[in-house]
N, C-alpha and C positions, 0 to 999 in steps of 0.2 A: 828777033831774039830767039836764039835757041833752047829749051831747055830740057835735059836731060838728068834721068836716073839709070845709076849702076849700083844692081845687085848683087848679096851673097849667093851660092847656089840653092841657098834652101829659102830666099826670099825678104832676107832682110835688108832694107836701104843701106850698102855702104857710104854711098855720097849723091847728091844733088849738086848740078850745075845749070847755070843760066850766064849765057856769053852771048856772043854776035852772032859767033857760027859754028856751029856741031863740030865736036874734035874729028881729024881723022880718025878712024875704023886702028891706026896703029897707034896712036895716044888711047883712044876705049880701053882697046885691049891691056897696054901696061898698067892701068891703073885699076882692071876689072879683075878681083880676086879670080883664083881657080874654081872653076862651073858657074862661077857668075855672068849674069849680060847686063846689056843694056837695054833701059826701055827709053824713047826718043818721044819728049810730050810737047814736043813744037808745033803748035797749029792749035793745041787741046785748051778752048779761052779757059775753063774752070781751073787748072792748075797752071795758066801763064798769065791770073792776076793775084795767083799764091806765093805768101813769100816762100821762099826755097825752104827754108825752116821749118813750117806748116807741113811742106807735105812730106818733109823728111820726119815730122813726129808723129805725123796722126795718121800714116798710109804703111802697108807694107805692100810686099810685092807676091803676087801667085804665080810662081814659078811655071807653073804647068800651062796655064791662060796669057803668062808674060803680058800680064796691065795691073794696076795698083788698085788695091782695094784699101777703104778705110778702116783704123784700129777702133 
């Protein structure tokens, strides 16, 4: 299982995904606002036995470090 977050440019989760297999780099992109990225948290056990909801409420994202820190 994959799971992935894409952020705004200034760190805020816009969405959480969890699928089989990481989108293409050209699916990320259309749906990553402008200055936003993606952070890839497949492999990471503490948020891939998190429901997607969890870490989309109580995490943002540090732009500058690009890994999630909690609220």
């Amino acid at each position: 299982m994959a799971t992935y977050v894409i952020c705004d440019a200034d760190g805020a989760i816009y969405s959480v995904g969890r699928i089989e297999e990481l989108p293409t780099a050209e699916e990320l992109a259309v749906n990553t606002p402008d200055g936003g990225f993606v952070l890839d948290l497949t492999g990471q056990d503490d948020f891939e036995a998190m429901e997607i909801l969890d870490i989309h409420n109580g995490y943002k994202s540090d732009a500058t470090k690009t890994k999630l820190i909690k609220k």
